[in-house]
N, C-alpha and C positions, 0 to 999 in steps of 0.2 A: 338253222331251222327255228322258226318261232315257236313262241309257248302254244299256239292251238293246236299246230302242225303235230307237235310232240303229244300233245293229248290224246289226239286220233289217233296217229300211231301209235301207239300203246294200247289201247283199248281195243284195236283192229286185233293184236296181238295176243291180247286175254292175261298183259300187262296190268298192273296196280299203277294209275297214273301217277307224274311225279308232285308232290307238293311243292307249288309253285309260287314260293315264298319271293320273297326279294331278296333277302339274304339265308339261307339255309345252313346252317352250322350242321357239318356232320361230326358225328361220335370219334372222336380222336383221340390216339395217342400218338407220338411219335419216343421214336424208338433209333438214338444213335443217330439222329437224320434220317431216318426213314419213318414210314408215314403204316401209321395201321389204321385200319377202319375196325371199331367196335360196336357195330349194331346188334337191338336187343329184339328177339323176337316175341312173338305174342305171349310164350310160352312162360317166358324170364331170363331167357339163356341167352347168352351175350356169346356172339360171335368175332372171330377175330380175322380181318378180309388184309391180304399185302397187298399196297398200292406202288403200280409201276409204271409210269408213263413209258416206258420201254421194254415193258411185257407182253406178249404176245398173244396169251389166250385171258379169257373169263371163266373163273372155276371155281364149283364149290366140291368138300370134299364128299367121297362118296358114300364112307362109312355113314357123317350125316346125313344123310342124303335117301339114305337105308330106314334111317329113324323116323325121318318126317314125314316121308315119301311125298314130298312135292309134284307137283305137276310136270311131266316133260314133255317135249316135241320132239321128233326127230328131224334131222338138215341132213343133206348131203352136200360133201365138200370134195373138191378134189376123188371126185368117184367112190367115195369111202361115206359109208351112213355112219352120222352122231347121234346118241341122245344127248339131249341137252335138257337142264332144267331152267324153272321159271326161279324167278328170284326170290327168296321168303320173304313173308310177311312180316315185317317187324311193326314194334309198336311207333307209335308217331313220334314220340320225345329221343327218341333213338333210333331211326331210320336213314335208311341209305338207296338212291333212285339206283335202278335198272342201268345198266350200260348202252352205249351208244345201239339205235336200231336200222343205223342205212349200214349193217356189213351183216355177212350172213349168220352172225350169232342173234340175230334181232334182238340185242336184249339178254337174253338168255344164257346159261351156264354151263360149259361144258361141266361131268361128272368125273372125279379123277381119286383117286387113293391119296390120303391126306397124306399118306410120305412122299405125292409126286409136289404137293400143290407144298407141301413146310417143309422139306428139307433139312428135317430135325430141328423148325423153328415153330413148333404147333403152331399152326394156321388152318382156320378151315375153309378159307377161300383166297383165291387171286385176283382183283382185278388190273389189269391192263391197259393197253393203249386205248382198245376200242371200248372200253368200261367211260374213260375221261371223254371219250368224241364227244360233238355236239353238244357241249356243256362251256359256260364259263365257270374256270374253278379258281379260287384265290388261296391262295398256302401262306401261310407264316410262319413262317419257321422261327421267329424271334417269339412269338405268343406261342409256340406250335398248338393254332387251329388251322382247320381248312373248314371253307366256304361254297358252296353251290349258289352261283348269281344267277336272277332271274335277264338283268341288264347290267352292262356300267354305269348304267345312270347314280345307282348311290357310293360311287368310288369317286376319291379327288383324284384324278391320274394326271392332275397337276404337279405330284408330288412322284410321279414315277416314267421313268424312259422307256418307251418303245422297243420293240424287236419285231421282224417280220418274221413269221416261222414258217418253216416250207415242210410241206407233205407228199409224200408219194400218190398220184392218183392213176385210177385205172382207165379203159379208153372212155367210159361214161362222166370222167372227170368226180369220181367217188373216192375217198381217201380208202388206199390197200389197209395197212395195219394201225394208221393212226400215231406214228411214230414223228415228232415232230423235230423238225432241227433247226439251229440256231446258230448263231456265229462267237466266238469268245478270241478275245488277242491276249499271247501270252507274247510280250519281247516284241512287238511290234508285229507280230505274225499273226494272222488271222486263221483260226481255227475250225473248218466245222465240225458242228455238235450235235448231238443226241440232247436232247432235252430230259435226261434219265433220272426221274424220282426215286424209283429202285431200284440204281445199282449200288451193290453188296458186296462188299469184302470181309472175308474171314479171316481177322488175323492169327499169325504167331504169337504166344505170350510176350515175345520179346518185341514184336513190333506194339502190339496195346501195351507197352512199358513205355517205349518212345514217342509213343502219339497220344500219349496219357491218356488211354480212352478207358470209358468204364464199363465196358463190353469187347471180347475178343469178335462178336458181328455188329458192323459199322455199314453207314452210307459214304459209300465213298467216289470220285468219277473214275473215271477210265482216260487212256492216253494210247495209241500205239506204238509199238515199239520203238518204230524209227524215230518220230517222234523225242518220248522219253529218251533215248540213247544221244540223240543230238543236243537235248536240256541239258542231260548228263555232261558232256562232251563239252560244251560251252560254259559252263557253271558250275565249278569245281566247288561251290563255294556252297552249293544247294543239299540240303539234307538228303540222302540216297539210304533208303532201309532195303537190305539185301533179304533175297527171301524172307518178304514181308507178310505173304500169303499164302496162309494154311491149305497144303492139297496143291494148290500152282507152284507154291514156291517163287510166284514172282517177286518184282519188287516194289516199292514205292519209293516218291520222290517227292520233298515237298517244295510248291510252288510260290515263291514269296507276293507276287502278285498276279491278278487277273481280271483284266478287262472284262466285265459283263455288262452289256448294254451302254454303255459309255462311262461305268462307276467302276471303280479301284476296287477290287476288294483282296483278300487274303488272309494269311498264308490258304494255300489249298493242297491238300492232298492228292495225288492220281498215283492209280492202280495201273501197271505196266499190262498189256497184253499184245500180244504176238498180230503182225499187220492186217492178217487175212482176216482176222476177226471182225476187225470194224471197215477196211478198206475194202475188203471183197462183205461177207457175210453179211453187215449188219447195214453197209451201203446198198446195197440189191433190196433192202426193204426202205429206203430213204427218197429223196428226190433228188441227191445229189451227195457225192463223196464225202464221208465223214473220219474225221480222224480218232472220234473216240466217244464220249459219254460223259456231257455235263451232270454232276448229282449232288447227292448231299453234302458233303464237304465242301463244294462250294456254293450252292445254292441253300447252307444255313444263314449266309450273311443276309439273306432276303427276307420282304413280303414282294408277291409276285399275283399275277393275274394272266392265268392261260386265258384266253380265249380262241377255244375250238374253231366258235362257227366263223368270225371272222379272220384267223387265224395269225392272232396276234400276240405275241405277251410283253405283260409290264412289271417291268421292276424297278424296287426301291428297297434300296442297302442303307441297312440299320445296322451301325457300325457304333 
């Protein structure tokens, strides 16, 4: 969608249009390889938003939500009526755009109980798949900023390889959840992928002893079981943390290299989960059968560049 297309829509919506920089630096921390958004509203109070290219909704929490009393609309979805709220207003030096508006949250936030939206990680918002639609966004994970691009035009992508990223679309050819997938070769074997900025592992004390992490919650990817058990199985020699996670009790296995975009990178981490998850579940929201959940553990070796609208991403491993 181009920059005027997005103006109108927004405005049709009773959206705060986006500031349509060329490069937009939003309010960041990252956190373990995962990515927070810290926007400040008019008020002074700095919000704290988890970004998930592999989350499902947009939400802020509702206790806040009680406070400001924001504007909402209601949608109906699947036969069932939502409110949903408008985005707050934050100040400009510290602002964060609206989420994608071709899916039926236009924009807007579901309203949820901060214990659904933080899961004992105080957050008072989620954004998601269809939060990042329609957007080019650039992550760097080596600087840890991220970027909202107006165009590629002010990137050297001289300097970084190509990926084709494929999306679920509905029969209007509309992306369903925005969930993007990708391919990775571990051992010569080609993988597909969840493109997943937030996914999250909770460890055992004893696994953040061995993964030397300085938080027992980390960014980490995902693998299927069969999968993992065949790495296993093959590679005796490969590090295996048994009941590595807090609550699953799964495990973890670390992966001494991995193919991303045609760059080497490693070691990498992946979180074991059971097949249905990603082979049935998390594929039925895909375009095509995914074995698991590329994330922060491995995509810290990166600066990268989604781009939504033409649905492409570039990366370049800074090693």
């Amino acid at each position: 969608m181009n920059s005027i297309k997005l103006i109108l829509f927004s405005i049709a919506l009773g959206l705060a249009p986006l500031q349509l920089l060329a490069e937009q630096q939003l309010p960041t921390q990252f956190d373990n390889n995962r990515i927070i958004l810290i926007p400040e509203l008019i008020s002074g109070k700095k919000l704290r938003f988890f970004t998930d290219t592999g989350g499902g909704w947009n939400a802020i929490s509702k206790e806040l939500h009680q406070q400001y009393n924001w504007p909402t609309i209601t949608k109906v979805a699947d036969g069932e009526e939502h409110t949903l709220s408008e985005m707050p207003k934050f100040k400009a030096e510290a602002e964060i755009p609206a989420g994608g508006i071709e899916n039926f949250m236009a924009g807007y936030l579901f309203i949820a109980p901060e214990a659904e939206i933080s899961v004992g990680q105080q957050f008072d918002g989620f954004l998601g798949g269809r939060w990042h639609a329609e957007k080019i966004i650039k992550i760097d994970y080596v600087t840890e900023s991220m970027f909202i691009l107006d165009s590629l035009d002010g990137v050297n992508l001289n300097q970084f390889k190509k990926v084709k990223l494929g999306f679920q679309k509905d029969s209007y050819q509309k992306y369903t959840t925005a969930f993007p997938r990708m391919s990775i070769k571990v051992q010569g074997i080609e993988h597909q992928m969840l493109l997943d900025t937030g996914a999250t592992s909770t460890l055992t004390n004893t696994a953040k002893k061995q993964i030397q992490s300085k938080s027992n919650v980390v960014g980490t990817s995902f693998i299927a079981a069969s999968v993992f058990d065949n790495w296993k199985a093959r590679n005796p020699d490969w590090i295996v943390i048994k009941k590595a996670e807090h609550g699953t009790e799964e495990a973890m296995i670390k992966v001494p290299l991995v193919i991303i975009a045609e760059q080497s990178i490693g070691p990498v981490w992946f979180t074991r989960r059971e097949d249905n998850n990603f082979h049935e579940f998390m594929s039925s929201m895909m375009d095509k059968k995914i074995d698991g959940a590329l994330g922060g553990s491995g995509l810290k070796y990166f600066e990268l560049v989604i781009d939504y609208i033409d649905e492409q991403a570039y990366f370049k491993a800074v090693l």
